[in-house]
DSSP file (Angstrom, degrees, kcal/mol; ACC not computed):
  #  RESIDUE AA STRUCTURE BP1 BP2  ACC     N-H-->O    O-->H-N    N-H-->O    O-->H-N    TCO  KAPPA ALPHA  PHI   PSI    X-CA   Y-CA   Z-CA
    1    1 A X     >        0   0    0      0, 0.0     4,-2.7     0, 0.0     5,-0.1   0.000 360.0 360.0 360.0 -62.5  -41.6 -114.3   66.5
    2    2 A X  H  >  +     0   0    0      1,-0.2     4,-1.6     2,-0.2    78,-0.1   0.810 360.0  46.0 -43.0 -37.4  -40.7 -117.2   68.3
    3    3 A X  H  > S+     0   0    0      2,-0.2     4,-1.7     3,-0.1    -1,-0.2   0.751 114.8  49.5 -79.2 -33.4  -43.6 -117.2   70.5
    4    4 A X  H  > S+     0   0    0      2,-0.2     4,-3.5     3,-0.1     5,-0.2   0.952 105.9  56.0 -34.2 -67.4  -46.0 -116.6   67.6
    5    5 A X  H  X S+     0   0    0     -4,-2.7     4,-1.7     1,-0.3     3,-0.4   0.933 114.2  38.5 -32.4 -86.5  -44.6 -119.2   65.6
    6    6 A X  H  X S+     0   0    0     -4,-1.6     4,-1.9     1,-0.2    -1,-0.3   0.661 109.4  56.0 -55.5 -31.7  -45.3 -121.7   68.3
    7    7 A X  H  X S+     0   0    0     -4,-1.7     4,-2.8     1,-0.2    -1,-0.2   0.912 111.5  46.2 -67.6 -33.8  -48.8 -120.6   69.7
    8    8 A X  H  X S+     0   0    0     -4,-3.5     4,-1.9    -3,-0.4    -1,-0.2   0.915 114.7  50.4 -77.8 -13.9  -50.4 -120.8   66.1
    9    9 A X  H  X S+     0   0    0     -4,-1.7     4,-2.9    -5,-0.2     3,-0.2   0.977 105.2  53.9 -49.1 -62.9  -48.6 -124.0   65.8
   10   10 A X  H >< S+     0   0    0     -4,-1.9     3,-3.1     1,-0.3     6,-0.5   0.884 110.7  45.5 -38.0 -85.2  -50.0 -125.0   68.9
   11   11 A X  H >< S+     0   0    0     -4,-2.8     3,-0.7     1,-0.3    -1,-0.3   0.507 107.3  57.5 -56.0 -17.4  -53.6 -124.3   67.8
   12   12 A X  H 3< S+     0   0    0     -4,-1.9    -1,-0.3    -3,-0.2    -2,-0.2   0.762 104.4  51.8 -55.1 -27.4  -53.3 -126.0   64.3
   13   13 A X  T << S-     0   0    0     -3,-3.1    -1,-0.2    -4,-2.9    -2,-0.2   0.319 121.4-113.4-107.4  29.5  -52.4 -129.0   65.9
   14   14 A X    <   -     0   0    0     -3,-0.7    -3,-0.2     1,-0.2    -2,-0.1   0.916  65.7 -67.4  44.4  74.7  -55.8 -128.7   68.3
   15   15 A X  S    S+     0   0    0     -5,-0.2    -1,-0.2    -6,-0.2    -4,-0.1   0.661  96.2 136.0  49.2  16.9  -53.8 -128.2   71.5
   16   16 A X        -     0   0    0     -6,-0.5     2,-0.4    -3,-0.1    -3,-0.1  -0.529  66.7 -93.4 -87.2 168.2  -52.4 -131.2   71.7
   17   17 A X        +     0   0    0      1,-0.1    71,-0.2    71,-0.1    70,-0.1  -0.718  54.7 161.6 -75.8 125.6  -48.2 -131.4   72.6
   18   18 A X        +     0   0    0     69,-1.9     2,-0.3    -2,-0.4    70,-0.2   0.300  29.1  75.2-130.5   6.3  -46.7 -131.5   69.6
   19   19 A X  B     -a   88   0A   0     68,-3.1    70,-2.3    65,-0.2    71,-0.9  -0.838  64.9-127.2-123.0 176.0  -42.9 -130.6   69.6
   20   20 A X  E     -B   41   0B   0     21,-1.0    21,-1.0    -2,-0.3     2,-0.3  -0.934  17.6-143.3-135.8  97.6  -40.2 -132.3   70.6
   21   21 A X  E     -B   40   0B   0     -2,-0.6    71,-4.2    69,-0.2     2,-0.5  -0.662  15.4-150.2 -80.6 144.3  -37.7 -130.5   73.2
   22   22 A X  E     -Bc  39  92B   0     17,-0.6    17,-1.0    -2,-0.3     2,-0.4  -0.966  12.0-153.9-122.2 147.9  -34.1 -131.4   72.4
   23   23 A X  E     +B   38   0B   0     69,-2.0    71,-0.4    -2,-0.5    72,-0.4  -0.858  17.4 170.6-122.2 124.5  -31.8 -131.4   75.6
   24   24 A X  E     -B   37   0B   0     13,-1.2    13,-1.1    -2,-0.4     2,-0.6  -0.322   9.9-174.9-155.1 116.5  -27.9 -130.8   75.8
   25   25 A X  E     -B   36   0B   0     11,-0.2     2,-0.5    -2,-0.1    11,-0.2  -0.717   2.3-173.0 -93.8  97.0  -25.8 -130.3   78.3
   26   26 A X  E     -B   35   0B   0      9,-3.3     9,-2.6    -2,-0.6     2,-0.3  -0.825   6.4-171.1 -92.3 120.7  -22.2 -129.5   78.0
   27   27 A X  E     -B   34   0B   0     -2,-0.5     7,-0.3     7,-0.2    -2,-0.0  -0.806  22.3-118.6-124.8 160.8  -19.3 -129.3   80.9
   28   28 A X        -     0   0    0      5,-3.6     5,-0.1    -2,-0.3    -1,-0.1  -0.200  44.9 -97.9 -63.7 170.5  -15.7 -128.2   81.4
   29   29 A X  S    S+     0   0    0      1,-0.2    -1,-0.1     2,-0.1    -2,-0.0   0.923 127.0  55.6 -16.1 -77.0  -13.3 -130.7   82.4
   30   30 A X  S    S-     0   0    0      1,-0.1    -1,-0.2     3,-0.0    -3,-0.0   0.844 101.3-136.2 -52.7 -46.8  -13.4 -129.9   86.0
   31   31 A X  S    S+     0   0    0      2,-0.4    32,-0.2    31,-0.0     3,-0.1   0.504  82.2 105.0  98.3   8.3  -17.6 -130.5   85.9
   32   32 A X  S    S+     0   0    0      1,-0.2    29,-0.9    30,-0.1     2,-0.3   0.436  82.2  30.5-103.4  12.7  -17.9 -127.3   87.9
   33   33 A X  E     + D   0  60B   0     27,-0.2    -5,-3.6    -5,-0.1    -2,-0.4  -0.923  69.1 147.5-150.8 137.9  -19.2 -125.1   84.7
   34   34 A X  E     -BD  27  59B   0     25,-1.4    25,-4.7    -2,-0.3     2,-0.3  -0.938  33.4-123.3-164.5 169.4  -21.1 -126.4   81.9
   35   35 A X  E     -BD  26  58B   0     -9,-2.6    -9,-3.3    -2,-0.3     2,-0.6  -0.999   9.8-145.9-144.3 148.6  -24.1 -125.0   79.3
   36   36 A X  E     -BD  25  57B   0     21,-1.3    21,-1.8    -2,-0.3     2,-0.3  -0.897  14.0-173.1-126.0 134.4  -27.3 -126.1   78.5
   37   37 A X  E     -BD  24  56B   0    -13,-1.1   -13,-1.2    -2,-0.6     2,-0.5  -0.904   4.7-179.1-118.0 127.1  -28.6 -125.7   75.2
   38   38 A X  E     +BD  23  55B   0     17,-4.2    16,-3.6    -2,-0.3    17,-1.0  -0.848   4.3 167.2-154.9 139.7  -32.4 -126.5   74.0
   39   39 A X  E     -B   22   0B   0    -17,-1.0   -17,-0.6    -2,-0.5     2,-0.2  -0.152  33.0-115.8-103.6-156.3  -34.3 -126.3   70.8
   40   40 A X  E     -B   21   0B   0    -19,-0.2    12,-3.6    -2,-0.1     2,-0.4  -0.748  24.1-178.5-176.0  91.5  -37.6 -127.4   69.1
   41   41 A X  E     +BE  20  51B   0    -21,-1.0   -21,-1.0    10,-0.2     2,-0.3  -0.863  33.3 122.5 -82.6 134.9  -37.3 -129.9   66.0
   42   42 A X  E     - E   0  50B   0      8,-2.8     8,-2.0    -2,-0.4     2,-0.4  -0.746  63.3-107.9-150.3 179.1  -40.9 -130.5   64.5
   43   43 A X  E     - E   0  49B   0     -2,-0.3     6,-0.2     6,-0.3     5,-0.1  -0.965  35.0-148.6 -64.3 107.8  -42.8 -130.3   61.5
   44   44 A X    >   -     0   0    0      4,-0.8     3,-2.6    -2,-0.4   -35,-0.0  -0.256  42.2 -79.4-105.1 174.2  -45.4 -127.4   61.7
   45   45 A X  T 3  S+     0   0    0      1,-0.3    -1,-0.1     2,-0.2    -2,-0.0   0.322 128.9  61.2 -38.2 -14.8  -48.9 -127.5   59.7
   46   46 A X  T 3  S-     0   0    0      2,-0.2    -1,-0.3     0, 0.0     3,-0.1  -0.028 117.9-116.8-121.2  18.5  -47.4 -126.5   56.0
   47   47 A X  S <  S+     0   0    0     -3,-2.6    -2,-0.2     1,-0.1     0, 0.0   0.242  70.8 140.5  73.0  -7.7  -45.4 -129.9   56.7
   48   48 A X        -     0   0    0     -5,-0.1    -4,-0.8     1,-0.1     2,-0.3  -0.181  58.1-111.4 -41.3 157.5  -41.9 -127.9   56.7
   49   49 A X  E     -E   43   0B   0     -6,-0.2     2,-0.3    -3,-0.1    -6,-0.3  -0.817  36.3-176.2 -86.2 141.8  -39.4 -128.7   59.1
   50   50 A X  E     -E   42   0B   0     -8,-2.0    -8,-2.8    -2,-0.3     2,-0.2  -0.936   7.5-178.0-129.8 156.0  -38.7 -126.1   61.6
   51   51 A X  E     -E   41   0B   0     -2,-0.3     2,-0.6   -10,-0.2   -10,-0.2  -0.746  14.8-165.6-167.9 125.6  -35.9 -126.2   64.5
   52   52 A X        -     0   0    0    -12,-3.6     2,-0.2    -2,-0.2    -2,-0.0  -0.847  21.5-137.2-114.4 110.9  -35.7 -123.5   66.8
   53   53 A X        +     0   0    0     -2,-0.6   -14,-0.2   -14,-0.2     3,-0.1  -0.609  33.0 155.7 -66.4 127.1  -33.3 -122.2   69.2
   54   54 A X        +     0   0    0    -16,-3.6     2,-0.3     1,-0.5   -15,-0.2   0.831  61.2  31.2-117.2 -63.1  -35.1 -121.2   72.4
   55   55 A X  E     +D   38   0B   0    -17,-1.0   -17,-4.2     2,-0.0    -1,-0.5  -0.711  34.0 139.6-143.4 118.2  -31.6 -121.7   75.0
   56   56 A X  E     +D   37   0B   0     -2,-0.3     2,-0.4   -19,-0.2   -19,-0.2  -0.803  32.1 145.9-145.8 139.5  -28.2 -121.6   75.7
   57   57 A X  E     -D   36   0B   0    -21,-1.8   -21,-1.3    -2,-0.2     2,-0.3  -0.945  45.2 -87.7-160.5 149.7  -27.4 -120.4   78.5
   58   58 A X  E     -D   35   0B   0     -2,-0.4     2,-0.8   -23,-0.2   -23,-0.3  -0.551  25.5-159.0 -66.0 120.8  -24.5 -121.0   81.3
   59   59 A X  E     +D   34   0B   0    -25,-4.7   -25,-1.4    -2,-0.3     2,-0.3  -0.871  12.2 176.2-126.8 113.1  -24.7 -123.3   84.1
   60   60 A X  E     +D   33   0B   0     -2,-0.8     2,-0.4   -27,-0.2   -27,-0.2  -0.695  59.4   9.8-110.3 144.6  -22.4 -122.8   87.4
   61   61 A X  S    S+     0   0    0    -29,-0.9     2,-0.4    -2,-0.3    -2,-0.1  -0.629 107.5  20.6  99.9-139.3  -22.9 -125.1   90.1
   62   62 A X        -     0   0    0     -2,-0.4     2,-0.4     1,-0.1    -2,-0.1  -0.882  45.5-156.4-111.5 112.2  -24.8 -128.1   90.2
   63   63 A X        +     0   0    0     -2,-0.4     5,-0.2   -32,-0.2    -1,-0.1  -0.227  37.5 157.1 -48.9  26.8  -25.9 -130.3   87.3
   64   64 A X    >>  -     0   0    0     -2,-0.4     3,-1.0     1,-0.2     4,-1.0  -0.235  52.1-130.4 -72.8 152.2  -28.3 -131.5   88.9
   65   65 A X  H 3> S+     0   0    0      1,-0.2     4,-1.3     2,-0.2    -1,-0.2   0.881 107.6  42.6 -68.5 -21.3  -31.6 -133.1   86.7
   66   66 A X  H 3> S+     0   0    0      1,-0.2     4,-1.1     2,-0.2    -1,-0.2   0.875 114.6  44.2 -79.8 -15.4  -34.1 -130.9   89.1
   67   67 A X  H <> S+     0   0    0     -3,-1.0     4,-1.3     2,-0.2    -1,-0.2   0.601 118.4  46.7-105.0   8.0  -32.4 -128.1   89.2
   68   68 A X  H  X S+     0   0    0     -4,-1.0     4,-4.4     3,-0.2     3,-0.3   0.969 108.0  56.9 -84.6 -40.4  -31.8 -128.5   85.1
   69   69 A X  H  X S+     0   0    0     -4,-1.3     4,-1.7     2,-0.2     5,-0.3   0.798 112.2  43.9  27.7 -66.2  -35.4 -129.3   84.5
   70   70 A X  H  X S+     0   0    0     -4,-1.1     4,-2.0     1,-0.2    -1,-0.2   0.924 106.2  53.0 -80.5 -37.6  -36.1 -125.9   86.2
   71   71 A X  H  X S+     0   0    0     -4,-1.3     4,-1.8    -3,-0.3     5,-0.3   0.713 115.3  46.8 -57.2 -46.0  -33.6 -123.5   84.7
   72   72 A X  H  X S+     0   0    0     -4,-4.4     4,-1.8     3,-0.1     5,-0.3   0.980 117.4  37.1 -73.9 -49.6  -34.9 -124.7   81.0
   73   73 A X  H  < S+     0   0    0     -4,-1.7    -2,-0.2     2,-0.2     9,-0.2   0.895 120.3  49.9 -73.5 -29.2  -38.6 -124.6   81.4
   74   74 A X  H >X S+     0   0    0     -4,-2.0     4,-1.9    -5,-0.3     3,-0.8   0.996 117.9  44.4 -57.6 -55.8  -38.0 -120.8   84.0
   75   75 A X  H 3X>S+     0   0    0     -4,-1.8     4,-1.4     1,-0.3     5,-0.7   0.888 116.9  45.1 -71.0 -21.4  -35.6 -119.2   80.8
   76   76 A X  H 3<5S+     0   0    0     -4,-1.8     6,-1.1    -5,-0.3    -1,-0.3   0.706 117.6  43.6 -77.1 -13.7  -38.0 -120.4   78.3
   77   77 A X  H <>>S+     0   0    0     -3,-0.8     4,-2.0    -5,-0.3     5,-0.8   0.965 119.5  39.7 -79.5 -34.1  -40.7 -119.1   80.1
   78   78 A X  H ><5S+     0   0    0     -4,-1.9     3,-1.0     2,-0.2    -2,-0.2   0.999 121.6  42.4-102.4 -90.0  -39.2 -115.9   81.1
   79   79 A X  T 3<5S+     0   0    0     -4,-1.4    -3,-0.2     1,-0.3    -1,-0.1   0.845 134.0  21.1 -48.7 -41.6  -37.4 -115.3   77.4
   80   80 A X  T 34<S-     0   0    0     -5,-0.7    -1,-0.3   -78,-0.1    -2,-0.2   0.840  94.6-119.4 -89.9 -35.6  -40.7 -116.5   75.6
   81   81 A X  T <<5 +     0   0    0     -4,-2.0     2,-0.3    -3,-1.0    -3,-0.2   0.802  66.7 154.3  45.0  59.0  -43.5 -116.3   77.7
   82   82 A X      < -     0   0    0     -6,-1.1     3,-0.1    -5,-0.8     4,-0.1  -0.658  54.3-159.3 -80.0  54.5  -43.9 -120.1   77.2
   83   83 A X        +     0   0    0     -2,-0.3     4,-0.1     1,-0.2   -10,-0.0  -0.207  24.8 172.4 -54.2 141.5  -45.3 -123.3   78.9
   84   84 A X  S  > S+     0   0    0      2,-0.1     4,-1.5     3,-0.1    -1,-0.2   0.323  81.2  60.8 -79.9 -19.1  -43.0 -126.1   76.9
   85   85 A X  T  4 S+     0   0    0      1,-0.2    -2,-0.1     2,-0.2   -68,-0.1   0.563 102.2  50.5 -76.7  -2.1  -44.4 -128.6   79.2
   86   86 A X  T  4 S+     0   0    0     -4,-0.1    -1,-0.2   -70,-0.1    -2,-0.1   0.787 126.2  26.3 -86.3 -48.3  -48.0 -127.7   77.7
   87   87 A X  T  4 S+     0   0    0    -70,-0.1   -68,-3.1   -69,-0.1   -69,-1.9   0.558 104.9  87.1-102.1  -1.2  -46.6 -128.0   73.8
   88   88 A X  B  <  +a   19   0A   0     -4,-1.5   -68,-0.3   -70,-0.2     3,-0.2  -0.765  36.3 163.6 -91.1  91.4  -43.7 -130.6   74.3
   89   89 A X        +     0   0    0    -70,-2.3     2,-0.3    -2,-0.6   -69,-0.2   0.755  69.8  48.2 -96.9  -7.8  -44.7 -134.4   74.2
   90   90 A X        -     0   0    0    -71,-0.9     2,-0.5    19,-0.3    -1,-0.2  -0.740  54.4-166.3-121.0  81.4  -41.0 -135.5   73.7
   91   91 A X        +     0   0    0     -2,-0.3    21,-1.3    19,-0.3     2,-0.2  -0.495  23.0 177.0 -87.3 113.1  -37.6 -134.8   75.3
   92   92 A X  B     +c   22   0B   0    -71,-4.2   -69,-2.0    -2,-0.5     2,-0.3  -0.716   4.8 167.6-104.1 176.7  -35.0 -136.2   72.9
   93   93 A X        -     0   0    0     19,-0.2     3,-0.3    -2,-0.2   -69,-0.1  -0.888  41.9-141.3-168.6 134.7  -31.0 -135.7   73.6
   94   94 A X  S    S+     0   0    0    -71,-0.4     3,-0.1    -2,-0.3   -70,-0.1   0.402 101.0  69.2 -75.9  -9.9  -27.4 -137.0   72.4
   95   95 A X    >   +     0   0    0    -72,-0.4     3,-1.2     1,-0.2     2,-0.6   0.356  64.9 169.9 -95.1  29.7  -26.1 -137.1   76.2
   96   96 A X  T 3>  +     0   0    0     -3,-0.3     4,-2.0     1,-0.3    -1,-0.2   0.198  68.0  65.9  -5.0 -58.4  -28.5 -140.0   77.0
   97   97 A X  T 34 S+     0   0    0     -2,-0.6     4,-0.4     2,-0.2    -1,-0.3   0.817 117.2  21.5 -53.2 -77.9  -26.6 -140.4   80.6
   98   98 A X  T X> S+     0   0    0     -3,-1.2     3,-2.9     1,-0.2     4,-1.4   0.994 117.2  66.0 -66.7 -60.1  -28.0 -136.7   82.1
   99   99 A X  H 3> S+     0   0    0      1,-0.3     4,-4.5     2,-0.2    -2,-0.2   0.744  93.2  62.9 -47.6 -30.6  -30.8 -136.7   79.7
  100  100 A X  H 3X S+     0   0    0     -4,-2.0     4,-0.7     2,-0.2    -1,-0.3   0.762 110.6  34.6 -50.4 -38.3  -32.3 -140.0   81.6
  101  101 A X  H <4 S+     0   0    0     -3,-2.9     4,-0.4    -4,-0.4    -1,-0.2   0.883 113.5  54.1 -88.9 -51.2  -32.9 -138.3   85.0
  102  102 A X  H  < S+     0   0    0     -4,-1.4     3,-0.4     1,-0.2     4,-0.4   0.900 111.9  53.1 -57.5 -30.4  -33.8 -134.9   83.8
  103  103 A X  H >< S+     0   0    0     -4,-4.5     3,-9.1    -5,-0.4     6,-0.2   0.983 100.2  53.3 -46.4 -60.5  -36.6 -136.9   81.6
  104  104 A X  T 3< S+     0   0    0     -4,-0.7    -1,-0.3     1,-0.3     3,-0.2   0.743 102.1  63.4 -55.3  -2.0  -38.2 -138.9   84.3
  105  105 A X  T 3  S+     0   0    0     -3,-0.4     2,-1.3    -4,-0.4    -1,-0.3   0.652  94.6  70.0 -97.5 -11.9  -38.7 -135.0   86.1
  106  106 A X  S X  S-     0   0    0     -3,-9.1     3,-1.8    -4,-0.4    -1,-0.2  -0.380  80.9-158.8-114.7  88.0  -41.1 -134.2   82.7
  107  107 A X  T 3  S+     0   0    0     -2,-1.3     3,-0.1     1,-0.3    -2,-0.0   0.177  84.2  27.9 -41.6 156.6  -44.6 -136.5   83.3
  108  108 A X  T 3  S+     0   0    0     -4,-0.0    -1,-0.3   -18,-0.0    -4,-0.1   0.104  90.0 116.6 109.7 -51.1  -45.9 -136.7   80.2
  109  109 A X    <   -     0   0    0     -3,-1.8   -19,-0.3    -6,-0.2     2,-0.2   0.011  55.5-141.1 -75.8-175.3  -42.7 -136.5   77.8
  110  110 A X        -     0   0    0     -3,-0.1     2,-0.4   -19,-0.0   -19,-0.3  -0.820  23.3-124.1-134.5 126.6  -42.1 -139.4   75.8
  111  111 A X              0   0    0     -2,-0.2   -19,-0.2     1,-0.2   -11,-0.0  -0.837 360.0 360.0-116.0 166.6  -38.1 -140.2   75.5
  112  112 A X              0   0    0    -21,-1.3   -19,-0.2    -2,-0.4    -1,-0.2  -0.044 360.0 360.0-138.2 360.0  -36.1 -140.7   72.1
């Protein structure tokens, strides 16, 4: 459904990136376990608002911004069969801190 959704989207809006990934990264205390969550606010062709949960998902190890950067775009590819870096022109995020480095890893984006 989800991957529907978004492809016809995709082709209404003539292939251009049109959604808006939203980023957030949560950790324990400790900073050794944390989960990363990401949607897709936009406004599709019938001018509705849609916002879609693609990810949340567990994160052990190391926050690092390449190795978050790779773990959202693999599970969304994998769970979805999805480029978001094809349909995405925008990463926005409420942890502004992480979100700043993991941005600068997606050419292209625009940041909010």
């Amino acid at each position: 459904m989800v991957t529907r959704l978004l492809e016809a989207e995709f082709k209404l809006a003539h292939n251009l990136p049109f959604l808006n990934l939203l980023h957030d990264l949560w950790t324990t205390d400790t900073g050794k376990k944390g989960v990363l969550g990401a949607s897709l606010p936009f406004i599709g062709s019938d001018w509705s608002f849609h916002r879609i949960t693609l990810l949340v998902t567990v994160v052990n190890g190391s926050h690092g911004s390449y190795l978050v950067k790779d773990m959202k775009l693999s599970r969304i590819a994998k769970l979805y069969g999805v480029s978001i870096s094809a349909k995405a022109q925008f990463l926005m995020s409420d942890t502004a801190p992480s979100v700043r480095k993991v941005s600068k890893l997606f050419v292209g984006f625009g940041t909010c």
